[in-house]
C-alpha positions in Angstrom: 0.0 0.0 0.0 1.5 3.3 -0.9 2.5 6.2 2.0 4.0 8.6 2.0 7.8 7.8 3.5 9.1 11.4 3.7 10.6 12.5 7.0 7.7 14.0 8.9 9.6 16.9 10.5 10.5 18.1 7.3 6.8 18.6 6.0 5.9 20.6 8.8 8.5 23.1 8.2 8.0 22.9 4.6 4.7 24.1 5.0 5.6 26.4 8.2 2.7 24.8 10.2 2.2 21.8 12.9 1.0 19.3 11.4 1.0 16.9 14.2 2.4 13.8 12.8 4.5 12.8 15.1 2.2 12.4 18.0 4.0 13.5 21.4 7.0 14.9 20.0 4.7 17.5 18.6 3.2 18.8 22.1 7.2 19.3 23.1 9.9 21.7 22.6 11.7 19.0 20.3 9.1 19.7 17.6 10.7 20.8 14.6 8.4 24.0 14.5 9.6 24.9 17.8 13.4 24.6 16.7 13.8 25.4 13.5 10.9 27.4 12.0 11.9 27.8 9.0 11.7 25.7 5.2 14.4 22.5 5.1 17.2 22.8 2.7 20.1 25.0 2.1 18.7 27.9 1.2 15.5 28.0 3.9 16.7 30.2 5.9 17.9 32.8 3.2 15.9 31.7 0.8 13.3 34.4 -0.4 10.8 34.2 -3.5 7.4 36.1 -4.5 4.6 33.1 -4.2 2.5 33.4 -6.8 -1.4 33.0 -6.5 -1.1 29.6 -8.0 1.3 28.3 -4.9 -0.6 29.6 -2.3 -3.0 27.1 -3.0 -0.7 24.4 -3.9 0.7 24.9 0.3 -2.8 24.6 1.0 -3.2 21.4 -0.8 0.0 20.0 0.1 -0.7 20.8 3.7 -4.1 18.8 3.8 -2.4 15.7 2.3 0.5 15.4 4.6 -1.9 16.5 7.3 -4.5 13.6 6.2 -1.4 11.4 5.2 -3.4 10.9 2.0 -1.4 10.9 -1.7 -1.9 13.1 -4.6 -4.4 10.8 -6.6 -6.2 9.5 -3.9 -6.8 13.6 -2.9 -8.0 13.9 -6.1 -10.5 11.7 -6.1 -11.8 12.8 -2.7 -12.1 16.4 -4.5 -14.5 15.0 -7.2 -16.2 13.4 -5.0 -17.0 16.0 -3.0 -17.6 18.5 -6.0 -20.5 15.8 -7.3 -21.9 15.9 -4.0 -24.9 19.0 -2.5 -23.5 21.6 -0.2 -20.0 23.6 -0.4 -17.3 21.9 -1.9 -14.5 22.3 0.5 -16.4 21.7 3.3 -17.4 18.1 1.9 -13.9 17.3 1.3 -12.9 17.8 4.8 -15.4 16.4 6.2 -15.0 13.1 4.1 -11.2 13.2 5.5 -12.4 13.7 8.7 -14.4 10.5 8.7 -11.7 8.4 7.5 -11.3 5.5 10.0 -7.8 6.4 10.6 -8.3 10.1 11.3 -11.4 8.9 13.7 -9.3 6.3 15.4 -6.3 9.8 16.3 -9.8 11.8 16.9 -10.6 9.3 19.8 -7.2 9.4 21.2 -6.7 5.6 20.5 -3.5 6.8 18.4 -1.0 9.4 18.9 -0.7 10.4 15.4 -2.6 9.5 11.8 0.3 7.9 10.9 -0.1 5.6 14.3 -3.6 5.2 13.7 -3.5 3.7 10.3 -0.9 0.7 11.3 -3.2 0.1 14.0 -6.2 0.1 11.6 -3.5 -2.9 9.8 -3.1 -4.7 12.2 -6.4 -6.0 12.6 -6.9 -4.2 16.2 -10.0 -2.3 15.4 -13.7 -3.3 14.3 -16.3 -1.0 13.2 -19.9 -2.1 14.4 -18.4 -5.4 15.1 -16.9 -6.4 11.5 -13.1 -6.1 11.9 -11.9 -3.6 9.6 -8.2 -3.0 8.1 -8.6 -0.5 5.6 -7.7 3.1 7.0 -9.5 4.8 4.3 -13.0 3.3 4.9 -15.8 5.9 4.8 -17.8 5.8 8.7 -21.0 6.9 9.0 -22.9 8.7 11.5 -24.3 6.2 14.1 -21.3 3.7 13.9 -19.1 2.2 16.8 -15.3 1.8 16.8 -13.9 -0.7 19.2 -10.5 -2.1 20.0 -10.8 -6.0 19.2 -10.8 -8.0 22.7 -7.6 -9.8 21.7 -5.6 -6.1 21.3 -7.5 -4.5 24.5 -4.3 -5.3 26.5 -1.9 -3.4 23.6 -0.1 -0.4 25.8 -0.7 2.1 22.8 -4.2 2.5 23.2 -3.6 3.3 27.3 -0.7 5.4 26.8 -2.5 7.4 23.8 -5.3 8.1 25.9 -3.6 9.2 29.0 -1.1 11.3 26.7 -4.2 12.5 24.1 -3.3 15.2 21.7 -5.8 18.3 22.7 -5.9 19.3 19.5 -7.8 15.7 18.3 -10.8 16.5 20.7 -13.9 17.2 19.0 -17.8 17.2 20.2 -19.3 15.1 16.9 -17.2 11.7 18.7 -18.1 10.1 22.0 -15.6 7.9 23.6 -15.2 5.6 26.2 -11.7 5.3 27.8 -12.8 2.2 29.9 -13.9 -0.1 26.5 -11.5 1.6 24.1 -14.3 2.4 22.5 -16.0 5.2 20.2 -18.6 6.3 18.1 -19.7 8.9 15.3 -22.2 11.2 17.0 -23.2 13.1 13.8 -21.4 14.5 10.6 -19.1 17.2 11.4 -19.3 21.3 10.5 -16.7 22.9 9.5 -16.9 24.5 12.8 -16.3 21.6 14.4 -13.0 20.7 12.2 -10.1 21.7 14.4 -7.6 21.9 11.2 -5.5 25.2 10.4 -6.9 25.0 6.6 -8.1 27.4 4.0 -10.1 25.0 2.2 -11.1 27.3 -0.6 -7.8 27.6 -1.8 -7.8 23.9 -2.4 -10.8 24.1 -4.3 -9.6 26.9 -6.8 -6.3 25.0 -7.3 -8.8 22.1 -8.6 -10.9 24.5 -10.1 -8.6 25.4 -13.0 
């Protein structure tokens, strides 16, 4: 299955933004951001160039994929879908990586990071209402319940995650229980209630042309 294997440090300072993909290490003063807050490379430091209109919104789009851990065609496709579908564009497009089962599984705290989450989703530990799932791209729903399979309940990430959860992955459309490593989809989300530093427009203009 194809990821994206760049070092994750890196794409944070290449788009000048926390992206949180390294779990802990991102809460800390060892974060990249926090030490170096400038573009990787030689020249990011000194480096100095007019962006144009047309890489604004490339940053923007290139921030959403790192931040989603999602690659270039599979993006794409999300943006179609979302453009076919009623309502505002780039709000359907964040919400649709929002619900994600590996982005709900770092929502709930049962994962430090996206990237965490999604081996987790392949190594069999999860089920969605009961079926065992292993696909971190699957689509939830409203209404459904993620649960830590009985044989991984005793798995020290999912303890450790929650005790050491990200603030920044809290949001009020998920309900979780800490006791049963458990969670479920309360509702679709707003963009209100999408705690991600995005400008999704400029996503859809980039895809617009």
């Amino acid at each position: 299955m194809a990821r994206n294997t760049d070092p994750k440090c890196k794409q944070c300072r290449r788009e000048g933004v926390k992206l949180f993909l390294k779990g802990e290490r991102c809460l800390t003063l060892k974060c990249a951001i926090e030490r170096r807050n400038y573009a990787p490379g030689d020249h990011g430091q000194n480096f100095r160039r007019k962006v144009t209109e047309y890489g604004v919104q490339l940053r923007e789009k290139q921030k959403a994929r790192r931040m989603y851990g999602v690659l270039e065609r599979q993006f794409r496709g999300y943006y179609a879908k979302a453009a076919g579908q009623k309502g505002v564009t780039g709000e359907n497009l964040l919400r649709m990586l929002e619900l994600r089962l590996d982005n709900l599984v770092y929502r709930l705290g049962l994962a430090s990071s996206r990237a965490q989450a999604r081996q987790i989703v392949l190594h069999r530990h999860l089920s969605v209402n009961g079926q065992t799932v292993t696909i971190p791209s699957y689509q939830c729903r409203p209404g459904d319940k993620i649960e830590v399979r009985t044989g991984s309940a005793k798995v020290d990430v999912f303890k450790s995650s929650l005790e050491s959860r990200d603030p920044n992955s809290l949001v009020s459309w998920l309900s979780v229980d800490k006791d049963k490593l458990s969670g479920s989809v309360l509702q679709s989300p707003s963009r209100a209630e999408i705690p991600v530093p995005l400008n999704e427009q400029l996503i859809v203009e980039l895809y617009s042309k």
